[in-house]
N, C-alpha and C positions, 0 to 999 in steps of 0.2 A: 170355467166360464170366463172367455176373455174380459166380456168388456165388463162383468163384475170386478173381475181381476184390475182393471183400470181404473175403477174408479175407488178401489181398497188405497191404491197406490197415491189420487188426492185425495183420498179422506186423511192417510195418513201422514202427507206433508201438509194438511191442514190444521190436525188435531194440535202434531207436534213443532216446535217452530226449529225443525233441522235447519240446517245452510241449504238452500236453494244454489246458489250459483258456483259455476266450476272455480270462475279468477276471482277473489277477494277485491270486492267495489272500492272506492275510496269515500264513500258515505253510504249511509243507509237506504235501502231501494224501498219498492212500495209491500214487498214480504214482510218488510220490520212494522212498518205500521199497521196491517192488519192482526199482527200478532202472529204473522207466519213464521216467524225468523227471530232469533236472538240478539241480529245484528251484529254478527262475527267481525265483519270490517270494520268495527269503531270500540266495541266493548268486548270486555273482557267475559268471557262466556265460563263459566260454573262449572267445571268439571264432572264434577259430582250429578250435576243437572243435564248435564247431557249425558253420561252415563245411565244416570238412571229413563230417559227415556229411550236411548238406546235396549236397554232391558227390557222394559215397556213394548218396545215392538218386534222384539225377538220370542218374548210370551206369548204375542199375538201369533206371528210368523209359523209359531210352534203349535199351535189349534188353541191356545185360551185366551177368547174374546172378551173375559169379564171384565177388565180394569179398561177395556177401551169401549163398550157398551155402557159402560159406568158416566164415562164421560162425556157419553154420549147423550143419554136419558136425563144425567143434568143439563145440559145446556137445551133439552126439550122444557123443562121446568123452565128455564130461564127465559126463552124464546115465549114459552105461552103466557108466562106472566108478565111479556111486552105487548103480547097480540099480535107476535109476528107471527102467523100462521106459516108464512112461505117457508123461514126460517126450517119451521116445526118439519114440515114435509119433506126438506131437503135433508133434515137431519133423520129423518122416520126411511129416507130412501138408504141411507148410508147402512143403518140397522140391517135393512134386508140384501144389499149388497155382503152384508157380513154374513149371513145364513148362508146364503146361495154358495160364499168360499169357501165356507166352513163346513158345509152339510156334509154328510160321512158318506164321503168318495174315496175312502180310502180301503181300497178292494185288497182285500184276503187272499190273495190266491196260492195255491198248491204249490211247492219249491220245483216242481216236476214242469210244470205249465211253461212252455216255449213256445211261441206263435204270434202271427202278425195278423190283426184283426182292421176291416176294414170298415166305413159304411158312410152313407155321404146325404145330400140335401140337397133337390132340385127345385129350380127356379126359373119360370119361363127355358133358354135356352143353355144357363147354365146349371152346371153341375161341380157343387161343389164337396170334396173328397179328403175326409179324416184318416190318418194311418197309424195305429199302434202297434210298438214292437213290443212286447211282451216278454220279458227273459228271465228264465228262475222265481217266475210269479210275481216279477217285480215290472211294472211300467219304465221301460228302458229307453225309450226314445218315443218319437213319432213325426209327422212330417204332413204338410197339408196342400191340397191343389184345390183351385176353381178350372174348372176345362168349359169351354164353348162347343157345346154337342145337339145337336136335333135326332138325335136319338134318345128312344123310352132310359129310365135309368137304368133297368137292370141290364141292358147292352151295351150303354155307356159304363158303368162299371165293371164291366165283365171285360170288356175292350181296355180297360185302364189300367187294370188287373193283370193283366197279358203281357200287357207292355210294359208295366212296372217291373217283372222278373225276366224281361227282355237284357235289364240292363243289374239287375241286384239279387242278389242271391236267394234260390228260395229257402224257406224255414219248414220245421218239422211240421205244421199246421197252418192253416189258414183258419181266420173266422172272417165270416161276413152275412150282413142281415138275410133275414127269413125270406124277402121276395130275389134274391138269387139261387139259382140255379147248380147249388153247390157240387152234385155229383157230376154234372157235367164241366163244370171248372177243375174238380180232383182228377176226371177223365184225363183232360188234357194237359195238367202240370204235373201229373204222377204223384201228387201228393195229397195227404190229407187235407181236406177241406171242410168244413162246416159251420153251421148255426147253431145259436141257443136261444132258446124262449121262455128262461126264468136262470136266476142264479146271478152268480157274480160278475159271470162272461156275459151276462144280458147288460149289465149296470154297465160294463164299460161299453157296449155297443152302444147302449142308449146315449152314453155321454162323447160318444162319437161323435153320435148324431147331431146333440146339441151343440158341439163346436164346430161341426159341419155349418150349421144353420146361422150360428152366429155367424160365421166367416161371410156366407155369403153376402148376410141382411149388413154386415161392415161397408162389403165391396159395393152394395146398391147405394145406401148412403153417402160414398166415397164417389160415386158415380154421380149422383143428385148434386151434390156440392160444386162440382166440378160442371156440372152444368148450369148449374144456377151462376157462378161466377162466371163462364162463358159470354151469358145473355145478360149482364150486367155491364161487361167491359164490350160487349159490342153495342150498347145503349148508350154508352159512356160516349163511345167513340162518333156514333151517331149526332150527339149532343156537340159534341166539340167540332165535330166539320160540318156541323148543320144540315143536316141528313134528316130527311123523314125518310118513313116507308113507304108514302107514297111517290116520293122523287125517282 
């Protein structure tokens, strides 16, 4: 999950106060005061103390969230006994960003198991397209597209699909979700092709899927922003040459 994935990444330069900055400042920035920062550019920083939070989230890194859920659950004690509720919430959202990383996605599969599994998430016009490569049961790569198509998805994928092994090598098996038309894809790549509808290969299709979905709902957000500062700077602009819209 990306953007859980993102936001592991400020909680954890939140929790711990690493060095933020690539060049060493010549005074303390605004990280050191919020208690982000040890203030590397001015003080002498504890060795022993930054090893041990390095440890600290190499434990995490490694699946055991206790010592940072800990620290977590206290500063909710601490927060509610101010009445910062907002605090509480921002700290109860970090909690479940830790599940969602943490949940056990960590698929089993058969040492035999070679294949490239696909499946994607459509959106008004686009379509956007997860790819796992699969090798000796282990998640070996994978690689992600949004395509602008007005076509249904299962011809948009199938079309993507085509052209994908246009240019890359095909693999002993395909997977891809249940509403494609599998035997006629294996028809025309000569190779194994199929779906699954429980099991281990369903868990990663599913989680295809949901990076699929995240990706897109990124690119719409990314799109929104980008429009909203548009129509800001041509308000601005407005404003400064003394432009209405009725003029």
């Amino acid at each position: 999950n990306a953007s859980s994935a993102r936001h592991i990444v400020n909680m954890l330069n939140r929790i711990y106060p690493l060095r933020k900055c690539d060049n060493l400042k010549k005074d303390v920035c605004l990280y050191y005061h919020l208690g982000q920062c040890l203030g590397y550019c001015k003080n002498v920083v504890n060795e022993e103390q930054l090893n041990k939070m390095i440890n600290d989230i190499k434990t995490f890194l490694n699946g055991d969230a206790s010592l940072i859920k800990k620290k977590i659950n206290d500063e909710i004690i601490i927060a509610s006994e101010k009445m910062n509720y907002e605090r509480c919430l921002e700290l109860k959202k970090m909690l479940e960003d830790i599940d969602i990383i943490l949940k056990d996605q960590k698929i089993v599969l058969n040492k035999d198991y070679n294949f490239d599994l696909f499946n994607c998430y459509q959106n008004n016009n686009y379509l956007s397209i997860q790819i796992f490569f699969i090798r000796n049961g282990v998640l070996f790569g994978r690689e992600k597209k949004i395509i602008n198509t007005i076509d249904n998805m299962e011809d948009a994928l199938l079309e993507f699909i085509i052209k994908f092994y246009d240019k890359n090598l095909l693999p002993k098996e395909i997977i891809v979700p249940s509403f494609i038309n599998y035997e006629l894809l294996s028809d025309y790549l000569k190779i194994k092709v199929n779906t699954r509808i429980k099991g281990d290969v369903k868990k990663l299709l599913d989680l295809a899927y949901e990076n699929a979905k995240i990706l897109l709902d990124e690119k719409f957000e990314e799109l929104n922003h980008n429009e909203e500062k548009r129509i800001e700077c041509v308000k601005e602009l407005e404003s400064l040459l003394n432009i209405s819209k009725a003029s």
